[in-house]
N, C-alpha and C positions, 0 to 999 in steps of 0.2 A: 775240728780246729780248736777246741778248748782246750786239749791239751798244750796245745802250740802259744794259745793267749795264752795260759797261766802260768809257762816256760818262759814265758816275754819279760813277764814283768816282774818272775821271778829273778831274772839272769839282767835285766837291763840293757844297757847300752852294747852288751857285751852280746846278746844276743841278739839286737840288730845288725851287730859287724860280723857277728856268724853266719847271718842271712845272705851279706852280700859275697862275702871270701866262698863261702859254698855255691854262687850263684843259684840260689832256689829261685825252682822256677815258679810261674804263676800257673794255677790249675783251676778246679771247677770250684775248691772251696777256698783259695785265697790268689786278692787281690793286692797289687804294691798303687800306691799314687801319691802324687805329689801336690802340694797345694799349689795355686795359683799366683801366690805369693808370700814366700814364706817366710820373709820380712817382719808379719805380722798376723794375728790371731783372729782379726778377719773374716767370717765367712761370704766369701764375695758370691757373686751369681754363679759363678761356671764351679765352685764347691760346691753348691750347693746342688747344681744339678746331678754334680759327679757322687754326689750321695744318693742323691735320690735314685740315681739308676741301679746303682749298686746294691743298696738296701732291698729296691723290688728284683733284682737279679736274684739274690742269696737268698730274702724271704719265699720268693718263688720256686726254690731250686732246692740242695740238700742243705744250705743254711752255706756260713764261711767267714773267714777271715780278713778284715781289708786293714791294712797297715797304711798310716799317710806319712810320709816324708823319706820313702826307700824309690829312686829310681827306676825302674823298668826298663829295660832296653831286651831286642830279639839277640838269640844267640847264634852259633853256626847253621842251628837245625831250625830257626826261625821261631822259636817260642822265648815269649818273654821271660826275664828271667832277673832277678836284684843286681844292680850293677854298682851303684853310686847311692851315698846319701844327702839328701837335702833338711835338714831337721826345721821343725817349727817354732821360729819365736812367737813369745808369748802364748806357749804350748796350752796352759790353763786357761786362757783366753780361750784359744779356741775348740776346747775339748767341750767349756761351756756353752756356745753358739750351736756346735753340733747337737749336744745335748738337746738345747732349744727348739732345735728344727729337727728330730727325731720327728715329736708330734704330728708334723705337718709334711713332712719329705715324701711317706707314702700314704696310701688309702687303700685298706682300713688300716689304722693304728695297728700296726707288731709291738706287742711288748717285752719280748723275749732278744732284747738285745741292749748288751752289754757295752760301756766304752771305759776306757783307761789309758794311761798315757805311761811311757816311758822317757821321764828326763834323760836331760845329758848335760849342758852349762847353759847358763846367765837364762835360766828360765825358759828357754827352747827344749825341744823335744821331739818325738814320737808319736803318734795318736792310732790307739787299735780298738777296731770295731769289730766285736764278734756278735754273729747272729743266727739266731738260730732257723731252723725251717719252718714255714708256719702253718698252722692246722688253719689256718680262715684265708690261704690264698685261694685266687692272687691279690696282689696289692700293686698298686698302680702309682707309679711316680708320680709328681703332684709338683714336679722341679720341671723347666724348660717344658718341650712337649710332652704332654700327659699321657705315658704309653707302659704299659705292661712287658718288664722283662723278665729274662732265664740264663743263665748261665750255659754256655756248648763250650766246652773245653776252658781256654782261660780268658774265654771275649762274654759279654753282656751285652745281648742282643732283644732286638725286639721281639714279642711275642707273636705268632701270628694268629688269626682270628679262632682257628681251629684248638691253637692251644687253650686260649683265654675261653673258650665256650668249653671244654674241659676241663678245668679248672672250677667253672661254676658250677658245672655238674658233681663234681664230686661231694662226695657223702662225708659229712662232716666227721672227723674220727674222734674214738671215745681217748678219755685220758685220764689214768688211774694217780693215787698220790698211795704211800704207805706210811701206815702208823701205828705206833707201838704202845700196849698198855702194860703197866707192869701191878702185881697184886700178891697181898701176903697171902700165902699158901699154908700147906699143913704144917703140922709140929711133929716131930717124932713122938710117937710114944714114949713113956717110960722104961727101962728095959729095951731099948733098942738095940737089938746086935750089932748095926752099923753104926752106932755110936747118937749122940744128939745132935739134930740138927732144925735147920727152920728153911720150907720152903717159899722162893720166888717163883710165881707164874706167871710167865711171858707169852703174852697173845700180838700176833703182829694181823693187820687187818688193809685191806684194799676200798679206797673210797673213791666213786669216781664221780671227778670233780667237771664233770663233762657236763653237755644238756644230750648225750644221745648214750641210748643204752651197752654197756661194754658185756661183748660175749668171747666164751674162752677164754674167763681170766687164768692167769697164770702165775705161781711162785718159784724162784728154783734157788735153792742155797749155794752161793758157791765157796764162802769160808764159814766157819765159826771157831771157838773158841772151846771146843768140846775135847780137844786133846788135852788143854792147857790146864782145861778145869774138869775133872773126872767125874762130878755129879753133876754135871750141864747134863740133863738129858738130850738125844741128836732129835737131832730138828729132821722134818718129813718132808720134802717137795710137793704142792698144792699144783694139779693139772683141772681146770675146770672142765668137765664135761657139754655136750650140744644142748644142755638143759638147761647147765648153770650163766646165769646171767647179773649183772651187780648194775639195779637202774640206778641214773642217778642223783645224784645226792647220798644217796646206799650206801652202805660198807659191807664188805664180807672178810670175815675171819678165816685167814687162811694158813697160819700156824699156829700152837700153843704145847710149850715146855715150859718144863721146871727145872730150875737151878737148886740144888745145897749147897745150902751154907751149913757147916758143921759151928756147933755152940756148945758153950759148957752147961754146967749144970744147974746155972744160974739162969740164962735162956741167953747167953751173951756172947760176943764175937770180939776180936780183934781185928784193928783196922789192917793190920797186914795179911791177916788171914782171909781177905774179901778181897777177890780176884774181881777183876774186871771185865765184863762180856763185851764180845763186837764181832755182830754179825755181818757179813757182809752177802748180799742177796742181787737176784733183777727181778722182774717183773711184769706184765704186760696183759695184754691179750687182742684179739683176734683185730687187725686191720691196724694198730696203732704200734710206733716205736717200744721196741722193748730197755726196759729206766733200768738203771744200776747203782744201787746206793748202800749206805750203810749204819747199822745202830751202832752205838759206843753206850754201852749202861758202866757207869764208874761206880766205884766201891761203895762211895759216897750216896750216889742214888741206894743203891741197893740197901746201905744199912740204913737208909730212911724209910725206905718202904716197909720193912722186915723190923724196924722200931729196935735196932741192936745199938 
């Protein structure tokens, strides 16, 4: 669903009223609801509960999106689906109150959730909650009756006992982050038949930021910029082997290239002659979500590092 939130707020109002003209419908990762009063900014009892279930629903479940102020109603086939809008006044009011009662809504504390609002006039609006899954479920509502939910299709149901002792059985999963070091490399010789240049070495490293140890880590490149700039040396795909292990707090280096830069004979570059790298890669390994992110090194870095 983060695509969907950051399509929201890019697109606006305009992308709430796509929501309902399409009738989307509600599923296992997003929710439509309406405030209790939407008069005012507010978090009355029955919000707050409607949070709390929903937060332990989606943190318990593949994680999702809950939009407040798009009606729901069932369609012919009987699943709900955006019908009407109701917007919230004093929208920043109550993005705040949510905010507030984040801390407390479930147990344990999720951190990994987002809120933001989409205006429309005299200070009413939109309110959208994305959250993600969480590595430390379940989490247990802390609003109305204190009960552990899950997501089954597009309802938010209680957990039953068998789940929730499954849940704490589970083996806490590891969770990598990635990080890029960059370093002045060699010189050409003098007499170089390729011409003069100065290299950049680019080492990308896995550090897990976990308390349990990650096995089978993993690199895999899926763009770079190696057509665009002909002395990128190609980047190799990093497959950990049954041995290789990152405990942690650990890092493990799992790529390293080098970029030329072509210089004159003075050891110098021009700022249009310094291309810009951007790698875009995922990552992962054994038992945990696989991450998808990307480096941008600008020209700017690069002739700092390289001192051109």
């Amino acid at each position: 669903m983060k695509e969907l939130f950051d399509q929201l707020i890019d697109e606006g109002k305009a992308g709430i009223d796509r929501l309902v003209a399409q009738r989307q419908q509600e599923n296992v990762e997003l929710e439509f609801k309406t405030k209790s009063n939407q008069a005012n900014g507010e978090l009355t009892k029955e919000d707050r509960k409607n949070l709390g279930i929903i937060l332990s629903a989606f943190a318990n479940s593949m994680g999702g999106l809950v939009i407040w102020g798009i009606v729901a109603a069932k369609n012919d086939d009987g699943v709900d689906c955006a019908s009407d809008v109701k917007p919230i006044s004093e929208i920043e009011k109550f993005k705040s109150e949510v905010e507030r009662a984040l801390s407390q809504a479930i147990m344990p504390r999720h951190d990994e959730i987002r809120v933001a609002t989409v205006p429309e006039r005299d200070k009413s609006g939109y309110l959208l909650i994305r959250v993600e899954r969480s590595e430390r479920r379940p989490h247990r509502c802390e609003y109305g009756e204190k009960q552990y939910f899950k997501r089954i299709g597009d309802s938010s149901i209680a957990m039953e006992h068998y789940d929730i002792e499954d849940s704490f059985k589970r083996m806490t999963v590891p969770k990598l982050s990635a990080e890029m070091e960059l370093k002045d490399g060699a010189t050409s010789p003098a007499g170089n038949p390729e011409g003069a240049y100065k290299t950049l070495n680019i080492s990308i490293w896995l550090k897990n930021i976990s308390p349990v140890t990650a096995r089978y880590p993993y690199f895999l490149v899926d763009v770079s910029d190696v057509q665009r700039a002909p002395y990128l040396s190609r980047l190799s795909n990093y497959t950990g082997g049954a041995d290789q292990v990152i405990h942690p707090g650990l890092s493990l280096e799992v790529a390293n290239f080098h970029h030329r830069v072509p210089v004159d004979s003075n050891g110098k570059a021009h700022r249009f002659d310094v291309r810009a790298i951007t790698i875009e890669f995922r990552f992962g390994c054994y038992n945990a979500q696989p991450t998808k992110e990307k480096f941008f090194i600008s020209p700017e870095q690069i002739m700092d590092v390289l001192r051109l």
